[in-house]
N, C-alpha and C positions, 0 to 999 in steps of 0.2 A: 852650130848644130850639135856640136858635140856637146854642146852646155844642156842642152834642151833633152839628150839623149840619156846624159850623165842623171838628168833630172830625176827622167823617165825609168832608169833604175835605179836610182832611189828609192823610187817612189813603188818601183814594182815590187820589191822584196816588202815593202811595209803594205802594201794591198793583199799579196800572198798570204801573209803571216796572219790578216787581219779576220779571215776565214777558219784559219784553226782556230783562230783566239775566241772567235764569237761560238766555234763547234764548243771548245771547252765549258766556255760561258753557258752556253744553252744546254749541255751536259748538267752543268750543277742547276744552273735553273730547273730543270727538272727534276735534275736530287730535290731539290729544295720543295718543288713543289710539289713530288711525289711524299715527301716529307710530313707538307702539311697539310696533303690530302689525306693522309693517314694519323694525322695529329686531328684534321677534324673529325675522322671516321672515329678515333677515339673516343673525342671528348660529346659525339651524336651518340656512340653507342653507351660510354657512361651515363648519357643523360637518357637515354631508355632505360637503364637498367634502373635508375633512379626512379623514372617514374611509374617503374614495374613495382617496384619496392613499394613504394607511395602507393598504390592501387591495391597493393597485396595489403598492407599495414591498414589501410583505411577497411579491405574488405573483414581483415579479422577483427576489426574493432565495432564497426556493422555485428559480424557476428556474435561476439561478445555480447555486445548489449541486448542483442534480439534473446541470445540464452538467458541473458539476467532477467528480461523481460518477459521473458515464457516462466521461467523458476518464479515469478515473482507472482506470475496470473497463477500458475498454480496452487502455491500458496494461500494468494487469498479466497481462491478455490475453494481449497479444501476448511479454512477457518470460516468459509460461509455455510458450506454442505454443513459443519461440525456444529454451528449455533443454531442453523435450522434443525436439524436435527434435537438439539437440545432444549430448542424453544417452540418446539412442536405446537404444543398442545396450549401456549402462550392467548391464542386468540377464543379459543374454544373456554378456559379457565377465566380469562375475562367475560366474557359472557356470561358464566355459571355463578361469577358470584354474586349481583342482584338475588339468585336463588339460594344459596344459600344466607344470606343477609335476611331475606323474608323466612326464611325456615328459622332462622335465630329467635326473630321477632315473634311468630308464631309460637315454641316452643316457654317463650317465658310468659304464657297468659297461664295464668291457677284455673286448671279445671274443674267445673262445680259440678256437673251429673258425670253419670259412669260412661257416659257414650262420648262426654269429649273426653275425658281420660283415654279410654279405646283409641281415640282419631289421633290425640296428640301423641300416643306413644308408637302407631302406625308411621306418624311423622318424624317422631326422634330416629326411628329405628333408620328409616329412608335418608335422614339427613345424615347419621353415622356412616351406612357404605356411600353416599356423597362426598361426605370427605374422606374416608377413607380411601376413596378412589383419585381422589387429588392431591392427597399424600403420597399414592403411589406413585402419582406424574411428578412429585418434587415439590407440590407448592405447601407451603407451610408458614402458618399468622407468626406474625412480626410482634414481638411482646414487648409492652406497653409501659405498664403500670407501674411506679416506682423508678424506670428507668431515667436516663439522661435524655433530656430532646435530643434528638439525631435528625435534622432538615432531610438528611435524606432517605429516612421510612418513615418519617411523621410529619403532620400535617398540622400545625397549631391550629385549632378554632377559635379557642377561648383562651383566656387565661384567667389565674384566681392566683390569691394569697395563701398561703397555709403555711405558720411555721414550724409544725412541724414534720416538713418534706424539706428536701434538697430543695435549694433555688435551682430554676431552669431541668425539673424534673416532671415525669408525668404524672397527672394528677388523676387522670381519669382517661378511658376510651371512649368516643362516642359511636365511634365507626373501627372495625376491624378492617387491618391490613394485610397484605399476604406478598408473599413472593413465592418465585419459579424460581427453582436453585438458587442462583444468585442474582437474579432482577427481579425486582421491585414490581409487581404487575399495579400495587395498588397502594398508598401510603395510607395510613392509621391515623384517621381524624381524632385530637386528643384535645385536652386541656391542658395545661403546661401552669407550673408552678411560676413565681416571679419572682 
């Protein structure tokens, strides 16, 4: 019995001891895990702050482009207001030149009694404030004769030989041309030298 006793405290001082040990242990287990409780509370709130960051960066850059985007309708805004405005009178000038065209044609017939002399210089007089009225809006004939072809105020119909003109120069007008400040309302039907 005494073996069995002897055993028995052996055994008791190491069951004793085996409760502080696991107190200690569960002690740092909680260090430990209060540790990486706070090691994740860390790295959840760096990864907010990150995706605050990301939310904020992407909103400024939304903004950004909406301003570029506004500056830019503006823009062409106002270069649209500024060419209507410039090219007002664009559709009204196309219209008007048929009438002037026939007032040309009209004005080179040789009057024989005193009464169309009377009508055609009624006519010249009208065709003058005519264009003098479309001089004032900016439009003004594209001159021709003698020049270089330019495709883009002249319109080839014909062509002829003559040596003594420039090759690929104008030889004659058949149709006048005009422009509106600097567009082209109507190109100058010509003959063109070869």
């Amino acid at each position: 019995m005494l073996e069995v006793a002897s055993v028995a405290e052996e055994q008791k001082p190491l069951t004793e001891e085996k409760p502080i040990d696991q107190t200690a242990s569960s002690e740092e287990e909680n260090g430990s895990v209060e540790m990486e409780e706070t090691i994740i509370e860390e790295v959840i709130e760096e990864s907010k702050e990150e995706q605050l960051q990301k939310q904020l960066d992407e909103s400024e850059n939304r903004y950004l482009r909406l301003l570029a985007d506004f500056d830019n309708f503006r823009r062409r805004a106002n270069l649209d207001r500024e060419a209507l405005e410039k090219y007002r009178a664009q559709k009204l000038v196309t219209e008007l030149l048929p009438v002037l065209d026939n007032f040309e044609r009209a004005l080179q017939v040789t009057p024989e009694h005193d009464e169309t002399k009377s009508v055609l210089q009624g006519m010249e007089m009208v065709y003058k404030t005519l264009v003098t009225a479309l001089e004032g809006e900016g439009v003004e004939t594209i001159e021709t004769v003698g020049k270089p072809f330019d495709p883009t105020v002249h319109q080839a119909v014909m062509t002829d030989s003559d040596e003594s003109a420039e090759p690929n120069s104008v030889l004659a007008e058949l149709q006048k041309g005009y422009k509106l400040k600097d567009r082209v309302i109507r190109p100058s039907m010509v003959k063109v030298n070869q």
